[in-house]
N, C-alpha and C positions, 0 to 999 in steps of 0.2 A: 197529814201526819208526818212526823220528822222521827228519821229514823237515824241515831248514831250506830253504829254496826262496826262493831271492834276497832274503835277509835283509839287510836294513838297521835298522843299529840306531846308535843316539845322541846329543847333543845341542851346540849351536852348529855347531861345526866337526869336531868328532869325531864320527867314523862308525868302525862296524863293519861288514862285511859277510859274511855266510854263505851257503853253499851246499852242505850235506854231509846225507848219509843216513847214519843210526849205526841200528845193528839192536837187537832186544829180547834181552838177554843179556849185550851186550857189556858190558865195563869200558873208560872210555875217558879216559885223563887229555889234561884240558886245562891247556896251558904255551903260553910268552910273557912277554915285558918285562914290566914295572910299568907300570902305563894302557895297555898295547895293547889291552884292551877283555876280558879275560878271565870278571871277576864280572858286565861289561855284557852278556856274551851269556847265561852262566846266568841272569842276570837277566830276561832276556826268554824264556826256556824258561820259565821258570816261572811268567812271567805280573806279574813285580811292574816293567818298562817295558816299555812298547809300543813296539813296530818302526816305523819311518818309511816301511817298505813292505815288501813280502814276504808269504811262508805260512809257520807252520810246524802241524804235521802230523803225527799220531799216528795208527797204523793206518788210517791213509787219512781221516783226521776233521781237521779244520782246528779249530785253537782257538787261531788266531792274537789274538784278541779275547776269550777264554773269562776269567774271574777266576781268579785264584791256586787258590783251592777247589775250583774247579771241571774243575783240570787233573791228569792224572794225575800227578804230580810230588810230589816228597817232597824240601823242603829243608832244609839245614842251611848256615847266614849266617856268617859268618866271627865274629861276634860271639859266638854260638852263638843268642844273645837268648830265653834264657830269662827270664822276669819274678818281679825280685830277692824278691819279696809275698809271693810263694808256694812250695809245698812241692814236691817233685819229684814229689812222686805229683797235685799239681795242676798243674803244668806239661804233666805226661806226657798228663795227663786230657786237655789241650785238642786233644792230637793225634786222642782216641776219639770225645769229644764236646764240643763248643764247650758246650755249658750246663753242663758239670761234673758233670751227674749220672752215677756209676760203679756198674754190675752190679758182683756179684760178681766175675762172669767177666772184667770189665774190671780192677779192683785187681789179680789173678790175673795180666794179660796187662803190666800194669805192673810186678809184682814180676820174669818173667820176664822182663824187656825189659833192668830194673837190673842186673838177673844175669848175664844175657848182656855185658854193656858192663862189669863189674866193681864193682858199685857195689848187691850186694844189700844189704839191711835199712838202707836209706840211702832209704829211700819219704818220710819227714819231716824232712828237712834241705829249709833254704831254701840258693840259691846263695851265700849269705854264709858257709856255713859250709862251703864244698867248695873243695879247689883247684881250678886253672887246669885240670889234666889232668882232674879229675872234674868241673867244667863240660861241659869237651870230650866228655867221655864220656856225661853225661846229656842234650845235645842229640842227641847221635847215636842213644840209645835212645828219644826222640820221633821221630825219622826212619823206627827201624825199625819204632816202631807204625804207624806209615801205612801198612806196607806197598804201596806205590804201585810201579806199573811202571817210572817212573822214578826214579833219585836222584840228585837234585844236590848234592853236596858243595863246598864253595865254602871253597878253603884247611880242613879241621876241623882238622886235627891239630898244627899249628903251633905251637901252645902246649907240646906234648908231646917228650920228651926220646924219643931214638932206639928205643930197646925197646919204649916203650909205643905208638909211632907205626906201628910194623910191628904189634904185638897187634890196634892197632884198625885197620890195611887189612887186616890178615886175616879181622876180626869183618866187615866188612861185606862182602868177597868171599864170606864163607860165608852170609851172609843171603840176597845179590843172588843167590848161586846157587840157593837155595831157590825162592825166588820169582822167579825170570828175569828180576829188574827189570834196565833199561838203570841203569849208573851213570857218570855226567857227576863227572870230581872234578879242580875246580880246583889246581895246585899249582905252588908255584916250584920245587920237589926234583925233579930229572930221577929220584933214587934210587926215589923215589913212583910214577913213574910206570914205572920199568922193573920195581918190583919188585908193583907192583898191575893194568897196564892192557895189555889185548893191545892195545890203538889208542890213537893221541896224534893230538890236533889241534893244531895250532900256532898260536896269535895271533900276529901279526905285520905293522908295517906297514898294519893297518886291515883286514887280509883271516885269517877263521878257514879256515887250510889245512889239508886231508885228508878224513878221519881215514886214520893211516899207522898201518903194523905196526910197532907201539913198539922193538923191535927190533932189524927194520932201522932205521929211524928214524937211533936212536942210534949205532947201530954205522958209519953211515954217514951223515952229516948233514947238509944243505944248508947253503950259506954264510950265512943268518941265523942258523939255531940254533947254528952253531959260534961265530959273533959273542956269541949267547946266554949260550952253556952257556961262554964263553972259552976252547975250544981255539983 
């Protein structure tokens, strides 16, 4: 369970603030304006900005302060930021071992991971020679070698045309489901999140609201997210 506990997060004058308990299992799309603080709160789940005050809280472990490394978390950056140098099967590696060195077993969990995402016997291509959608798709198979309890997805699939963008919320519903990670996935497509997340949290106005049953949510909306979505 991930517990945000009077989350304040941001800088000068902008602030976010959190308050929500999301369970280990869930899918939970988070939506919101442009700059109401959305990638700023994944951001601080995962460890890469520090909160202005608050806890947040992982199975009852605080690691409001913990490194990126060192938190259960598994992310995927709107960039995808892969590093252009290198091969995918060296990219993938850093998610197994920071020093590069691969087991067999490891190339093995690699070749499986490209497969799964669409992109087998594609191990030595560097990012210059993939597209926009197989980008998107080789960071995601770094995400899913982590296998981490949680996974924050931050906007992934945006680059990717409608068909391939549902392929890949279903590829990582099916992983999350394996392994019970909680998934956090940022997104402006209300479609994304009706058609991937039983919970939506809502940024808006500086305050992360819910998490609600996406659902009703939608089906019934409060007067921001109608202003939102422009009903």
């Amino acid at each position: 369970m991930l517990v945000l506990e009077d989350l304040v997060i941001g800088a000068g004058a902008f602030r976010v603030t959190a308050d929500l308990t999301l369970h280990s299992g869930a899918s939970v799309a988070i939506i919101g304006p442009s700059g109401a603080g959305k990638s700023t709160l994944l951001d601080a789940i995962a460890g890469f900005r520090s909160p202005l005050s608050g806890r947040i809280l992982w199975d009852g472990q605080e690691i409001t302060r913990d490194a990126p490394g060192k938190r259960p978390v598994g992310m995927l950056f709107q960039d995808n930021n892969l590093f252009p140098h290198l091969t995918l099967t060296q990219n993938l590696a850093l998610a197994l071992r920071p020093d590069g060195r691969l087991a067999s077993a490891d190339h093995a969990a690699i070749a499986a991971a490209l497969d799964r995402v669409g992109l087998a016997g594609m191990e030595n291509r560097r990012p210059s020679g993939l597209s926009g959608g197989q980008i998107s798709r080789a960071a995601l198979a770094r995400v899913l070698l982590q296998a981490r309890p949680i996974m924050a997805l931050d906007e992934p699939f945006a680059a990717l045309g409608p068909a391939l963008k549902i392929e890949m919320l279903d590829v990582v519903a099916q992983v999350a489901a394996e392994i019970g990670a909680l998934v956090l996935m940022v997104s402006h497509d209300p479609q994304d999140a009706m058609r991937f997340a039983g919970q939506t949290v809502f940024v808006n106005a500086g305050v992360a609201q819910g998490p609600f049953d996406t659902d009703a949510l939608f089906s019934d909306p409060p007067k921001a997210l109608r202003a939102y979505l422009g009903r």
